[in-house]
N, C-alpha and C positions, 0 to 999 in steps of 0.2 A: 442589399446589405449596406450598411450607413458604414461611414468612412470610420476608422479610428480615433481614440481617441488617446491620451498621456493615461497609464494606467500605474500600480504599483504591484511589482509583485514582493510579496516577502519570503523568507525560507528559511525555517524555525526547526531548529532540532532537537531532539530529544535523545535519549542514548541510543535508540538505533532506530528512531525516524525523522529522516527530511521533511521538512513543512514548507509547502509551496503557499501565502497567503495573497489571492489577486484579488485585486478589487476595481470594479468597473463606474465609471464613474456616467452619466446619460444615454450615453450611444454607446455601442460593443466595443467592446476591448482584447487587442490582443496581448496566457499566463501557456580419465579418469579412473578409473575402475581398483574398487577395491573391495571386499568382500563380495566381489562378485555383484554389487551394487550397480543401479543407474545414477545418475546425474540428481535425476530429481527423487529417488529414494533417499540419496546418500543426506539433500536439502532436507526431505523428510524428517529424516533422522534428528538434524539438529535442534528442531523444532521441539525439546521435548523439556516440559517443567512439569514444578512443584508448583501448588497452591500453597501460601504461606498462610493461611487462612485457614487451614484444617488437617487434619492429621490423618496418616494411615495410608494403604497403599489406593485407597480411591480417590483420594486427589492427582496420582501421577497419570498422566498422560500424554501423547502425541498425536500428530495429527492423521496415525494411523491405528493410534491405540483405541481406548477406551472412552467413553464417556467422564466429560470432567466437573468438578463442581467450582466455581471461581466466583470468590466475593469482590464486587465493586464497593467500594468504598463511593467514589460519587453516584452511584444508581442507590445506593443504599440496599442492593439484596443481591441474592446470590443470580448468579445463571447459570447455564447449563452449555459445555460446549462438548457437541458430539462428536466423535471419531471424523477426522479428516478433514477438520475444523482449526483453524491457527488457535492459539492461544493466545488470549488478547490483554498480557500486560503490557504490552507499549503503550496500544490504546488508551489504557487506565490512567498512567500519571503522564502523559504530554498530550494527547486530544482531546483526551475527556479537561483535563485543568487549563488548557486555552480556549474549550467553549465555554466553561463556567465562567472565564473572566469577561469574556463577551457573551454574556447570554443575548445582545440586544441580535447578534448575527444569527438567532433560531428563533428566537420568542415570535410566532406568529408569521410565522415564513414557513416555506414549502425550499425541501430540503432532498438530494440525490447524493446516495452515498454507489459509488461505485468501487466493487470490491468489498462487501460489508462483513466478510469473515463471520467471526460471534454474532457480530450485530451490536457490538454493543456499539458505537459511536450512535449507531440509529438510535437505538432504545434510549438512551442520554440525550437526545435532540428531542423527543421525544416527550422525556421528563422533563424538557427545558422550556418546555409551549411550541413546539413546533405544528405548524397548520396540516401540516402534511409530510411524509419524508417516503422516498420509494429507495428501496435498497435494491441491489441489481448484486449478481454474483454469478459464475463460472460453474461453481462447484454446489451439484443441489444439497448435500451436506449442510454447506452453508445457509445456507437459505430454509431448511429445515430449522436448523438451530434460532434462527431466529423470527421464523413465525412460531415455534417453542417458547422462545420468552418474550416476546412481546405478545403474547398471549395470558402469559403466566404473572406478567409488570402490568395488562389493562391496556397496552398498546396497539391492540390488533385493528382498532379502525381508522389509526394514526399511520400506519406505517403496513406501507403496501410492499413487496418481493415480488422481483420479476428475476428469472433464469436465461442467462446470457447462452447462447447456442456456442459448440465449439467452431463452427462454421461462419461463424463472426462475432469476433472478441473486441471488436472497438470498444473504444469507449459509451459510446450513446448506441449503441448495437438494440438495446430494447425501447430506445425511449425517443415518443413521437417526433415527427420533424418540428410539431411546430410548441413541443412542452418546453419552457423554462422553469428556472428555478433561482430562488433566493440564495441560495448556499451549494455547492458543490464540492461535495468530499471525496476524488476518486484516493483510492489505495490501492497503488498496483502491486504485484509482485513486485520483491527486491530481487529476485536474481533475474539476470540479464542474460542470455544465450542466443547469438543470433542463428545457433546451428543446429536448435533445438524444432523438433519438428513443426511446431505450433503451440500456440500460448495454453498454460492452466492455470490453475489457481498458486502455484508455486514458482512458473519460470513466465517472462515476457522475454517474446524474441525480439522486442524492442523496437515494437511500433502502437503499444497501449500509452505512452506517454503523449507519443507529438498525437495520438489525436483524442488525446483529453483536451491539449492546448487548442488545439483547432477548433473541437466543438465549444470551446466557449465563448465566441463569438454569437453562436447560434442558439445556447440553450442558460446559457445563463442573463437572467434581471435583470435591466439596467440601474446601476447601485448596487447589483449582487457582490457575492463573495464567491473565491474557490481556493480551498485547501489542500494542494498536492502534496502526498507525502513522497519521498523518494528516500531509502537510506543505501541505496547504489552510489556508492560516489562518483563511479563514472558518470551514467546516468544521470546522476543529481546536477552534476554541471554541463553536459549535454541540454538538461530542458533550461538548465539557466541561461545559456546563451541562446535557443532556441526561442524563448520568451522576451527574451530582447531582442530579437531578430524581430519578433514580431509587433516591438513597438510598445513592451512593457519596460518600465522600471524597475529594478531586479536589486533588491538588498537578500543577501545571501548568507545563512550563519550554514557553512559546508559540515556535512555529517564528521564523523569523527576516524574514517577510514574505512577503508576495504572489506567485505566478509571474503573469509576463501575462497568461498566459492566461485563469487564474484571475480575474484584476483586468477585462478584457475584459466575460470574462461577469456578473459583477456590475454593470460600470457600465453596458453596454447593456438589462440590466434592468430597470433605474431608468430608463433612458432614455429606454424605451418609454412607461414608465409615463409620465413625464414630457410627453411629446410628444403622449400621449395626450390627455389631461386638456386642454392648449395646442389640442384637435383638430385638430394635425397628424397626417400619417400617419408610423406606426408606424416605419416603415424608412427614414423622409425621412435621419435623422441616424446612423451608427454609430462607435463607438470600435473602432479596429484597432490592436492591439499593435507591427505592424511597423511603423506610421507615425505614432504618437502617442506620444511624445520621453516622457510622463507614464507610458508606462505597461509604460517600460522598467524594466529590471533595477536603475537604479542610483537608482532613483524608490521603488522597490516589494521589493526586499530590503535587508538589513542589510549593507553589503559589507565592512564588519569585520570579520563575525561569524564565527570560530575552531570549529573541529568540538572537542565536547569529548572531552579526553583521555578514556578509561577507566584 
C-alpha cells in the first residue's frame, strides 16, 4: 500500500443529502412502537411521495407499495420505480445537478455507485459518457428496477448490477480486490441503529460508512473521485472527523438536522444507559418520534433551509 497523500474531502448538501466529495490526488488517499410497527416499517412509512409529473392515484407510492412512474428531468424520460424501491427525488435535484456541472468526473470513466436504489444516479452517469458503471445494492428490488431502465434508456451494456448478500454488507462486499474506479458514489442508508439486527436497505448499524472510507484507498484511481452522501447528522460528522483522522481535508456544508428517527435512536441510547446506571430497567422509559412533540420535524430540521441552487 503507497503512503498517503494531502487529499480534499468535500460535503455538499442538499435538503436531505449530505455530500461527501474526496479526491485523490497520485498515490491513495485517505474520504418505539406505535401501531404495532417496527423500526424500520414505521422508516418505510415515511418514504412515501407524489410524482409531481403526473396525475392520479398511480403516481403514489412507497417503498412498500406499488409500482411508480417518476420523470427525470436531467435523464429526460420517465423511470419506473418498483415496490421496495426509494423514491428518488433527492437524487434528482442535488446528484444528478452536481454531476451535470462536472460531467468531466463521468465522461469516459468507469464509475461504482453503491447503494443504487432507482438507479438513477447510474442511469445519468451513464447518459453522461460513462465507460462503465457497476451498481451494487442490498435489496434485489433494486437492482431489478434498474436493470428495468437501463434497459428501457439503452444502458444495459453500460451499467452492470451486482446484489450485495445480507451476510456482508461492506461496502466493496461484491467488488474485486484488485477493481478500481474513476468515481465512487456509495449512498448508504440514512438511518443509523447500532441495535438493529443487521444492515438493509433502510437502516446501517453504522459500520457501511467507515468502510466505504477505508476501501478507498484500495479501490478508487489515482486522481479518482468519491461522493459520499450522508443526511444523518450524527453520522455525517462522525465520518467527517473519521476522514480527517485519516489524513483528508475536510470542508463540510453539515446537513440541515436530524430525522426522527435518527434523533429516536440516539436518545433512547443514552436512555438506557441512563436508567441503567439509576438501576432501573432498561425498557421502563422510551422516546417515540410519533408522540414526543420534541422529536418532531419542526424541533430537529432547519425548516428554512432552501436546496442549494447549482
Amino acid at each position: 500500500m503507497s503512503s498517503k497523500v494531502t487529499c480534499v474531502v468535500l460535503l455538499f448538501i442538499g435538503f436531505a443529502i449530505g455530500v461527501v466529495l474526496a479526491s485523490r490526488g497520485l498515490l491513495p488517499a485517505g474520504l418505539m412502537q406505535t401501531e404495532k410497527m417496527t423500526m424500520q416499517e414505521r422508516r418505510y412509512k415515511y418514504y412515501t411521495y407524489i410524482d409531481p409529473n403526473t396525475s392520479g392515484t398511480a403516481n403514489q407510492g412507497n417503498v412498500l407499495g406499488e409500482p411508480i412512474r417518476f420523470y427525470s428531468g436531467k435523464l429526460e424520460a420517465y423511470i419506473a420505480v418498483l415496490p421496495g424501491v426509494f423514491y428518488p427525488y433527492e437524487a434528482e435535484w442535488t446528484t444528478l445537478p452536481l454531476l451535470k456541472l462536472h460531467p468531466e468526473l463521468v465522461r469516459g470513466k468507469t464509475v461504482l455507485e453503491i447503494g443504487t436504489g432507482s438507479g438513477i444516479i447510474s442511469l445519468f452517469c451513464a447518459k453522461l459518457g460513462a465507460a462503465k458503471v457497476v451498481a451494487t445494492d442490498i435489496n434485489p428490488a433494486a437492482l431489478e428496477t434498474m436493470t428495468l431502465n437501463g434497459g428501457k434508456l439503452g444502458y444495459a451494456d453500460i451499467i452492470e448490477t451486482r446484489l450485495v448478500s445480507p451476510d456482508d454488507t461492506s461496502a466493496y462486499a461484491v467488488i474485486g480486490e484488485d477493481e478500481c474506479f474513476d468515481l465512487i458514489l456509495p449512498n448508504p442508508p440514512f438511518a443509523i441503529d447500532l441495535d438493529a439486527p443487521r444492515n438493509d436497505s433502510v437502516t446501517d448499524v453504522g459500520v457501511l460508512g467507515f468502510s466505504i472510507v477505508r476501501g478507498l484507498d484500495q479501490h478508487l484511481e489515482p486522481g479518482g473521485v468519491s461522493v459520499l452522501y450522508y443526511d444523518d447528522l450524527f453520522f455525517h460528522e462522525v465520518m467527517v472527523m473519521f476522514a480527517r483522522h485519516n489524513g483528508y481535508e475536510v470542508r463540510a456544508h453539515t446537513p440541515n438536522g436530524l430525522f426522527p428517527w435518527s434523533a429516536e435512536t440516539l436518545f433512547n441510547s443514552y436512555l438506557r444507559r441512563l436508567l441503567q446506571r439509576e438501576g432501573l430497567p432498561p425498557d421502563m422509559l422510551h422516546f417515540d418520534y410519533h408522540k414526543d412533540k420534541a422529536l418532531g420535524f419542526e424541533f430537529l430540521r432547519n425548516a428554512g433551509f432552501k436546496p442549494r441552487e447549482f
